[in-house]
C-alpha positions in Angstrom: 11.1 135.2 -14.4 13.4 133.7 -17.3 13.2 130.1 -18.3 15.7 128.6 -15.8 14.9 125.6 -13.2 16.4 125.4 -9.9 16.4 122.2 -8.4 17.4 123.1 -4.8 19.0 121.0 -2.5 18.4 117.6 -3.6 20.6 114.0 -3.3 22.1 114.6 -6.6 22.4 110.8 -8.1 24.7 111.4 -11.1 25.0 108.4 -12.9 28.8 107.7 -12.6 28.1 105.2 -9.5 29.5 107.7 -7.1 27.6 108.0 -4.2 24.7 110.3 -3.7 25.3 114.1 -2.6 23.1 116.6 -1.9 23.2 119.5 -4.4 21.4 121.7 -6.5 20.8 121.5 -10.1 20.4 124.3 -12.6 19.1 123.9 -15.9 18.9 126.6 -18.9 17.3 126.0 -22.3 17.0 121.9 -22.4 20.3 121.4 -20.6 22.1 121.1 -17.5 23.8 124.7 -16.7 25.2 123.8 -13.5 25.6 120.9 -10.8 27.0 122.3 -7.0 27.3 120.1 -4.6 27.7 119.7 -0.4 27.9 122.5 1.3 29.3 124.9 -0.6 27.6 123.9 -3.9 24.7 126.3 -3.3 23.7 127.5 -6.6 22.2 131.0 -7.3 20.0 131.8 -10.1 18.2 135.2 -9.9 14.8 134.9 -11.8 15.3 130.9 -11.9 11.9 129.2 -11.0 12.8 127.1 -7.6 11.6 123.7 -6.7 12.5 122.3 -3.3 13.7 119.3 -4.1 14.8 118.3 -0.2 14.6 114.8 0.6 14.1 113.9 -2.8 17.0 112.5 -5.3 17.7 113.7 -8.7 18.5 111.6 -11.2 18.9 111.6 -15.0 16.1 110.4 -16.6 15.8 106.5 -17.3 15.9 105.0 -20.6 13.5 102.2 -21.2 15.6 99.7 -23.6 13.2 97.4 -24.7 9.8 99.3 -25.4 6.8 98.6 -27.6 5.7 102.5 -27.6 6.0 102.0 -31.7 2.3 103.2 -32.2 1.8 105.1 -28.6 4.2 107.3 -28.9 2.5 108.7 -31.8 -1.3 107.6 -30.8 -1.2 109.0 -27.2 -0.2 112.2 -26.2 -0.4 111.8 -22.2 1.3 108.2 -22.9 1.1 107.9 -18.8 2.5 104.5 -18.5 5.9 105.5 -19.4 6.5 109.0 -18.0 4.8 108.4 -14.8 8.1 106.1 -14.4 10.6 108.3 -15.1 11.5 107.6 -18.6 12.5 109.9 -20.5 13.9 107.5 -24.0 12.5 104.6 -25.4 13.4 102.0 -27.3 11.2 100.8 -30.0 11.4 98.5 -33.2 12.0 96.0 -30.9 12.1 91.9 -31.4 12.3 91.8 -35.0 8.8 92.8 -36.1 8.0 96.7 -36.4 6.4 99.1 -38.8 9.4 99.9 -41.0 11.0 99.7 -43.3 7.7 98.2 -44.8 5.9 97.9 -48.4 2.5 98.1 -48.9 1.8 94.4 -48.8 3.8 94.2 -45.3 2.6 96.6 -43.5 -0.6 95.5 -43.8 0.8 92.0 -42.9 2.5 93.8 -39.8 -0.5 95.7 -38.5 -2.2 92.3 -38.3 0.8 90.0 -37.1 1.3 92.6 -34.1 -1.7 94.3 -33.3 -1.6 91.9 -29.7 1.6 93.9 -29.3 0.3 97.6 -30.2 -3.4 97.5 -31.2 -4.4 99.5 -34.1 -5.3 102.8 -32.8 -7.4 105.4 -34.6 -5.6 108.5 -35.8 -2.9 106.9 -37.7 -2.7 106.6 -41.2 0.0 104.3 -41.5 1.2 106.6 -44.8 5.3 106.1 -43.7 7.2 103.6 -45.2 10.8 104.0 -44.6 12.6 104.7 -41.1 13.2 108.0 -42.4 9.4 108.5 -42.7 8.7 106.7 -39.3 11.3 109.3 -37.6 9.8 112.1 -39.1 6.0 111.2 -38.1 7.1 110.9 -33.8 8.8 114.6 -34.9 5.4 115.7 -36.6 3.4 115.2 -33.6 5.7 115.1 -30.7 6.1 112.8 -28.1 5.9 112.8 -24.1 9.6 110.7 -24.8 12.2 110.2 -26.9 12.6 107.4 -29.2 15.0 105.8 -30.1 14.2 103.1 -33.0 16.0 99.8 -34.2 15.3 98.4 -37.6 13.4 95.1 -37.3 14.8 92.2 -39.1 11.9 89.8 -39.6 10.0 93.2 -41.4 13.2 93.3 -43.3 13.2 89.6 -44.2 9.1 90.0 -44.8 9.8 92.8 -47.6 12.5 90.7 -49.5 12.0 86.6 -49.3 8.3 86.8 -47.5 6.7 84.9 -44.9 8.1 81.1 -46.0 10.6 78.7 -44.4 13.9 78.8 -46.3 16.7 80.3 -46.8 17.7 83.6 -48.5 19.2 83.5 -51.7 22.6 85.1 -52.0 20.7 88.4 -54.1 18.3 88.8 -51.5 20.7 89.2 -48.3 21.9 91.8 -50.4 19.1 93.6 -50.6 18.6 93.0 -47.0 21.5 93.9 -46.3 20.6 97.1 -48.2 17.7 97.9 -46.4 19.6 97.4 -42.6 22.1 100.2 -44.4 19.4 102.4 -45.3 17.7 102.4 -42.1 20.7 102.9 -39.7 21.9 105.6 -42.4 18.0 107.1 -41.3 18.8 107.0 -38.1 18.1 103.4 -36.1 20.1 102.5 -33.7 21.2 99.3 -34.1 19.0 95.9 -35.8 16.4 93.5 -33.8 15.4 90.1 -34.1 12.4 88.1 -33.5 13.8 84.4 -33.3 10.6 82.8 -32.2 8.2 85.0 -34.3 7.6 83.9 -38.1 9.4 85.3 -40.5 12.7 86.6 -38.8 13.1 83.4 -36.9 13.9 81.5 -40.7 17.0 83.2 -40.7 19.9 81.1 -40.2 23.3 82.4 -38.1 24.9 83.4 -41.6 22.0 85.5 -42.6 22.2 87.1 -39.5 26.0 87.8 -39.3 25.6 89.0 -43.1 23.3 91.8 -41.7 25.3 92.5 -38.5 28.1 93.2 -40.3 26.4 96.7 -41.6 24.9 97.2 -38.2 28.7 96.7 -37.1 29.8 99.5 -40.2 27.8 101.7 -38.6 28.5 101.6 -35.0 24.9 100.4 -33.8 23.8 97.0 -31.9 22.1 93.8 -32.4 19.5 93.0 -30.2 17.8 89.4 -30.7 14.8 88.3 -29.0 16.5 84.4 -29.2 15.2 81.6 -30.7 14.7 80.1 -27.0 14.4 81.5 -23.6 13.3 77.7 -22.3 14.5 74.6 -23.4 17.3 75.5 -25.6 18.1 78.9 -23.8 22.1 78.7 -23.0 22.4 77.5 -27.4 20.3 80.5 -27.7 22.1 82.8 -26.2 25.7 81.0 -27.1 24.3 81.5 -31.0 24.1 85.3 -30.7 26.9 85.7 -29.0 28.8 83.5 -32.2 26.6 86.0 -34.5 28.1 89.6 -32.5 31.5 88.0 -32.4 31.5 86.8 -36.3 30.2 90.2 -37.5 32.4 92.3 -35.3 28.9 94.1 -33.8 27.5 95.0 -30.2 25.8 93.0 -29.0 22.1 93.7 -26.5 20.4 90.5 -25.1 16.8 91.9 -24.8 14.7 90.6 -21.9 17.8 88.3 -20.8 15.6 86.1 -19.0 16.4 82.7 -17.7 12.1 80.5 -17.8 10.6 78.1 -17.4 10.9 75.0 -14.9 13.5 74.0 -17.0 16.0 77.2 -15.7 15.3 78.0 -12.6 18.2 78.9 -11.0 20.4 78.6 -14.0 21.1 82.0 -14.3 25.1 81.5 -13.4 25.8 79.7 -16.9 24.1 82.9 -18.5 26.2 85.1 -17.1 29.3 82.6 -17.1 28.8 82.8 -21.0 28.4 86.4 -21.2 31.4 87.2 -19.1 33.7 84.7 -21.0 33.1 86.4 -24.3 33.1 89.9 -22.6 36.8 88.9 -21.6 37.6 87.9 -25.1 36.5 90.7 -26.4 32.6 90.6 -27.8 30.7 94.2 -26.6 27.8 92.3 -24.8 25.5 94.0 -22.3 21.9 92.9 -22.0 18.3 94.1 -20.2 15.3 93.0 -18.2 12.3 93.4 -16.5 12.0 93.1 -13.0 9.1 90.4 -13.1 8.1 86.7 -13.3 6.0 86.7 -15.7 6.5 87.1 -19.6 4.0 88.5 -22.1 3.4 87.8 -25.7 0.9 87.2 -27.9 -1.5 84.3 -28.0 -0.6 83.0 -31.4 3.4 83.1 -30.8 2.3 80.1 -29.0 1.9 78.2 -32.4 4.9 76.4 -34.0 6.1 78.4 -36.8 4.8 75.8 -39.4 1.4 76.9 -38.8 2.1 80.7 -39.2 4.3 80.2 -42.6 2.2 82.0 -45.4 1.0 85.4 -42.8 -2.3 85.5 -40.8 -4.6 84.5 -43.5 -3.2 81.2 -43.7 -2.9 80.7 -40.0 -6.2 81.7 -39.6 -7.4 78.8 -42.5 -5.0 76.3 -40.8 -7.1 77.1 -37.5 -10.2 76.0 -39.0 -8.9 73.0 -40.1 -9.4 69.4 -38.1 -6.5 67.8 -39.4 -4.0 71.2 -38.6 -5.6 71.5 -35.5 -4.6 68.2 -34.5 -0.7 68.1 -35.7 -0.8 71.4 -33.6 -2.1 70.8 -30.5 0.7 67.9 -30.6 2.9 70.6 -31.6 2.3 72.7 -28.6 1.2 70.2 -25.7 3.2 67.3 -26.2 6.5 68.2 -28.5 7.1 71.8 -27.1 6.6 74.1 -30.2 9.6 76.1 -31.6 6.9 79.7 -30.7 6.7 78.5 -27.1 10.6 78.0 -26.9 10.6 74.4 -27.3 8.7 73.5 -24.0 5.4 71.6 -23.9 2.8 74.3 -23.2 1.0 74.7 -19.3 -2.2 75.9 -20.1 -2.5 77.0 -16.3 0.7 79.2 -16.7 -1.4 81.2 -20.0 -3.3 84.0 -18.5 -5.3 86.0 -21.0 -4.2 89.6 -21.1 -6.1 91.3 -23.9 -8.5 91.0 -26.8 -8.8 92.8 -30.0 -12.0 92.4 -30.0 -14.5 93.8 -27.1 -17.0 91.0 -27.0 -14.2 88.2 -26.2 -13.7 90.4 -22.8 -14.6 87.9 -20.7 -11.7 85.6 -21.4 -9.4 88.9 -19.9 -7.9 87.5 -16.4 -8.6 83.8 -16.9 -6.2 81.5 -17.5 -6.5 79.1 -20.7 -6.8 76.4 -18.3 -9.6 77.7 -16.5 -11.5 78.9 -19.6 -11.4 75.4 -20.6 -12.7 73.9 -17.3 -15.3 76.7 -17.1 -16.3 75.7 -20.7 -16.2 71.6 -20.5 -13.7 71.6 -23.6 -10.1 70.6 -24.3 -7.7 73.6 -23.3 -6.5 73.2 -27.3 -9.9 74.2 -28.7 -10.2 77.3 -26.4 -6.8 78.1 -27.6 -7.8 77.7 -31.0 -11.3 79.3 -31.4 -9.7 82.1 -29.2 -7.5 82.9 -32.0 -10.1 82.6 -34.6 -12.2 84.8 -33.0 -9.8 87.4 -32.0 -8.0 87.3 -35.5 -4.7 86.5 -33.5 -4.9 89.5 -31.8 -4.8 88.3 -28.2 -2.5 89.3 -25.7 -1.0 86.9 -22.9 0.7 87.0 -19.8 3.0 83.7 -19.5 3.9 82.9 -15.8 7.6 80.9 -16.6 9.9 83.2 -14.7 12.3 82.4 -11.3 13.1 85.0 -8.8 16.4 84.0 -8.1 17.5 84.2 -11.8 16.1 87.6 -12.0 18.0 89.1 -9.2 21.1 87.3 -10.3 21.1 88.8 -13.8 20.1 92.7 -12.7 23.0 92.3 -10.2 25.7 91.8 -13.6 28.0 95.1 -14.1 26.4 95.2 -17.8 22.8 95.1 -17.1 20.1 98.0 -18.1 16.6 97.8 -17.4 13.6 97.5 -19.9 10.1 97.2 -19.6 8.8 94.9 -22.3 5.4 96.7 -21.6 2.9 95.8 -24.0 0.6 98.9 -23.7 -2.7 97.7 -24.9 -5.5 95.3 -23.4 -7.7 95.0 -20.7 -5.4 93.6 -18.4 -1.7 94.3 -19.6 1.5 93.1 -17.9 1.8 95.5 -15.1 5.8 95.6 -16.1 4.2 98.4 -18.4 3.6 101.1 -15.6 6.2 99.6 -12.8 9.0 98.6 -14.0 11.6 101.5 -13.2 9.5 102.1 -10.2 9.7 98.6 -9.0 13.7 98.6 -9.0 13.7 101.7 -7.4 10.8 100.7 -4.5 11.2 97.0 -4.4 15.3 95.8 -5.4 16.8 98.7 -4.4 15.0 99.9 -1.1 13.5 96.6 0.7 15.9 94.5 -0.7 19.1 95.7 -1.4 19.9 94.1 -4.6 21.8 97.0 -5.9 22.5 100.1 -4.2 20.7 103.2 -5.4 23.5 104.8 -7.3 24.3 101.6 -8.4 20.7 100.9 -10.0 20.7 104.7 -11.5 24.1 103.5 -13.2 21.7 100.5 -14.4 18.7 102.5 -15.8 20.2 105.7 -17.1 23.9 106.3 -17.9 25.0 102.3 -19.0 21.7 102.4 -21.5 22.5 105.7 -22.7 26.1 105.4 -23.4 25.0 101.9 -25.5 23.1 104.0 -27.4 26.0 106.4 -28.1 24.5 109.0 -26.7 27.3 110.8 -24.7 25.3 113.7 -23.8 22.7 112.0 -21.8 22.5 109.8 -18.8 24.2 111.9 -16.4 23.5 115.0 -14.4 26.6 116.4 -15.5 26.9 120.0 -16.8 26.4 120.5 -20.0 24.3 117.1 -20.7 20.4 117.5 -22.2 18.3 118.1 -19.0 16.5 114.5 -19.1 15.8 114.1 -15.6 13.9 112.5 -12.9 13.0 113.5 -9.2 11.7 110.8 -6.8 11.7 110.3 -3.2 13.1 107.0 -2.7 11.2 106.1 0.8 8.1 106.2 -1.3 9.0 105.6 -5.0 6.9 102.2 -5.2 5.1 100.7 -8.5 1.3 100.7 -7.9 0.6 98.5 -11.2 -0.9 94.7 -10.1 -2.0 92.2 -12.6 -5.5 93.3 -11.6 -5.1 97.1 -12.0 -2.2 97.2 -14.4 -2.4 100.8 -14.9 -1.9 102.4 -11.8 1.2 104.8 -12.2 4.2 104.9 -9.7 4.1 106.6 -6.6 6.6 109.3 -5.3 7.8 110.3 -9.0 6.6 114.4 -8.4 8.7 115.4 -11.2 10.0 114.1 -14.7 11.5 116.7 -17.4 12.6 115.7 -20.8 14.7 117.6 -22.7 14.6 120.5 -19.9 10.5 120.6 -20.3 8.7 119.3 -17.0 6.4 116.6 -18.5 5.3 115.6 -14.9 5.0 118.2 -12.7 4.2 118.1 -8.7 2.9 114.6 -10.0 1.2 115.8 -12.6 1.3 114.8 -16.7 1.3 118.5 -18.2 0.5 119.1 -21.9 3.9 118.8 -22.9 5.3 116.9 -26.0 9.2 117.9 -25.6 10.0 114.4 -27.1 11.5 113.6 -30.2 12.9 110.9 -33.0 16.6 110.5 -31.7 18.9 109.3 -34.9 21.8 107.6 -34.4 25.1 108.9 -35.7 28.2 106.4 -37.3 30.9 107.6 -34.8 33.9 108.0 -35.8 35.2 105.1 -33.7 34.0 101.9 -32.3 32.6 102.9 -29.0 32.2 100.6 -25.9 30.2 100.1 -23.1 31.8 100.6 -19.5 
């Protein structure tokens, strides 16, 4: 038997939108050979290894656009929360903080900042410092996906002005500007932002075009995580799209979420603002995750004041009375700028996960309930939490509105992304189920979107922001990424309780030709690798 794969007579979901036809699928050495389809597509491929794919669709693999894999992907070889799903490329580097380009001084400041995000796992070293290095350590040890990578602006501002609360000086968005160059010439995609986390969100819109204009040199995207998704959301977004159209760059809203009481059902004016500056020509299209909740860390709770200086100082601010005081004003009465400018509900704060193992206790339990539990003020549990876990605790934040998420996942330039925060005893389930859940939930029971139209949605429109033409479609010739589901049963499985229960009716996921799940289960298989992003020759849009 030679190395081919016959996928026989499944509903061939191609990507373009066009409605499903059954087919067969060939693929020959990490690509697709040949697509036939109806009834005179048969395919015959002596020596091919045959699956029966009847009654289940194939689809090209999905592409998870907003991922914090940064340390799994090299940390965990099964890495079952993702390809149980179906993805096949992630996105990493994401909301402004990541793990390079670093120095010495901030990647230990890093590790610390967003070990609530990614833990610190054993088996790393940590020895990369550049994107280049970064890229070449996922192609060291393989991967169960590909990654894709996006340099992370508040790392970038960290290395060059530091962790403080002014502006840049004309020399140093320079050199930040030189760094953003560097690491698209390695190979990002495109430049993230953090504009709630300390230190990207002291960048002003200027800064920010200044640096968008190299991401816009070199084809790639800006994707801001905004400086509000509550009380100031529509300014939010209306300031990146001033900052793509400015700069001339494409522009990603990550997690384009509408929270908080303040929103609900506001989703129209998003979209409103999105399509008005589609029209006059800004490149927008945006992602999100198909649940109510949000997750973050504990300590992007604080108000940026008290995290100016890195984790050392926040820690010494916690221990003070008098900070203590200011900030629990701050974050209960004012609305800090780290909880998007709304007066924290300590019954909406569920903990998530703890750095450290003897704080498990507080995993599943709101800070509300810790604190009537307790007999204290829900500010000092928030506060000795932090102290004790060295910020590294992981919340879910229950702020979203079901009709603003279906509204936005309906708009023609929406992609889907996880925002799965890996680590934890109790993670967002969003981790294991997202792609699931809008192929089960918003597509089967309640016809949101059609299922070709939600394939368009989580493979090819992803891909083809990413400039990569050769994926995203099962169309001869394209790299065999690919996913086979039945979609009667494709159903997430992950609850808030057990958040790590993988999808059901996902037999078969291949990446890069290699089955990495095969009759539903992981292989040993590490066919994933550091994708780099090439300057096109011309500016490339998104359909």
């Amino acid at each position: 038997m030679n190395g081919d794969l016959l996928l026989r007579g499944g509903l061939v979901v191609d990507g373009s939108g066009a409605e499903p036809v059954p087919g067969d699928v060939l693929l020959r050495d990490g690509r697709i050979a040949a697509v036939g389809l109806g009834a005179g597509g048969r395919i015959d491929a002596p020596g091919a290894r045959v699956i029966d794919a009847d009654g289940l669709a194939v689809a090209p693999g999905f592409v998870d656009m907003h991922a914090h894999s940064d340390l799994a992907v090299l940390a965990d070889g099964e890495h079952l929360a993702k390809v149980t799903q179906g993805v096949t490329i992630e996105v990493v580097g994401q909301d402004g903080i990541s793990y390079a380009p670093v120095t010495d001084e901030t990647m230990a400041l890093v590790r610390e900042q967003i070990a609530g995000w990614n833990g610190i796992p054993d088996g790393i070293d940590f020895a990369w410092r550049s994107v280049a290095e970064y890229l070449a350590e996922v192609d060291r040890r393989g991967s169960a996906t590909n990654v894709a990578y996006l340099v992370p602006q508040g790392t970038v501002r960290m290395n060059v002005v530091g962790t403080g609360d002014r502006r840049a000086t004309p020399a140093e968005i320079a050199e930040m500007r030189a760094q953003v160059d560097r690491g698209l010439r390695d190979g990002a995609f495109g430049l993230s932002s953090g504009l709630t986390y300390v230190p990207g969100m002291f960048a002003d819109t200027d800064e920010l075009v200044a640096l968008c204009e190299v991401v816009a040199e070199h084809g790639g995207y800006y994707a801001p995580h905004q400086r509000s998704y509550g009380a100031g959301a529509i300014g939010a977004y209306a300031e990146m799209v001033d900052v793509a159209r400015r700069s001339g760059c494409a522009l990603h809203l990550t997690h384009a979420t509408m929270n908080f009481p303040e929103n609900r059902g506001r989703a129209g004016e998003l979209l409103a603002l999105v399509d008005r500056a589609i029209v006059s020509g800004v490149d927008i299209t945006l992602d999100t995750y198909p649940y109510l909740p949000g997750s973050t860390t504990l300590s992007a709770l604080l108000p940026s004041r008290a995290a100016v200086g890195g984790p050392e100082r926040t820690l010494a601010r916690l221990r003070d009375p008098g900070e203590r005081a200011w900030i629990a004003h701050e974050v209960e009465v004012v609305g800090s700028d780290g909880c998007h400018g709304v007066p924290v509900d300590w019954d909406s704060i569920e903990i998530a996960g703890v750095r450290d193992a003897a704080l498990g206790d507080r995993v599943g339990r709101t800070v509300a309930r810790i604190a009537l539990d307790e007999g204290r003020p829900p500010a000092e549990v928030f506060f000795d939490l932090l102290l004790a876990d060295r910020l590294g605790t992981s919340i879910l934040q229950h702020v979203g509105d079901e009709q603003n998420v279906r509204e936005i996942m309906r708009h023609p330039r929406h992609t889907g992304g996880s925002d799965g925060i890996l680590v934890g005893a109790k993670p967002h389930p969003r981790g294991s189920g997202t792609f699931p859940r809008y192929l089960g939930r918003y597509v089967r029971e309640e016809g949101v979107l059609s299922l070709a139209e939600m394939i368009v949605h989580l493979s090819a429109r992803p891909a083809a922001r990413l400039g990569l033409h050769d994926r995203g479609r099962i169309t001869e010739g394209y790299v065999a990424d690919v996913v086979v589901f039945d979609p009667a049963t494709v159903a997430d499985r992950a609850t808030p309780d057990e958040p790590r229960l993988t999808a059901a009716g996902i037999p078969w996921v291949l990446v890069d030709g290699v089955p990495v799940i095969e009759d539903g289960v992981r292989t040993d298989a590490r066919p994933g690798r550091a994708l780099r992003h090439r300057r096109p020759g011309t500016s490339r849009r998104v359909p």
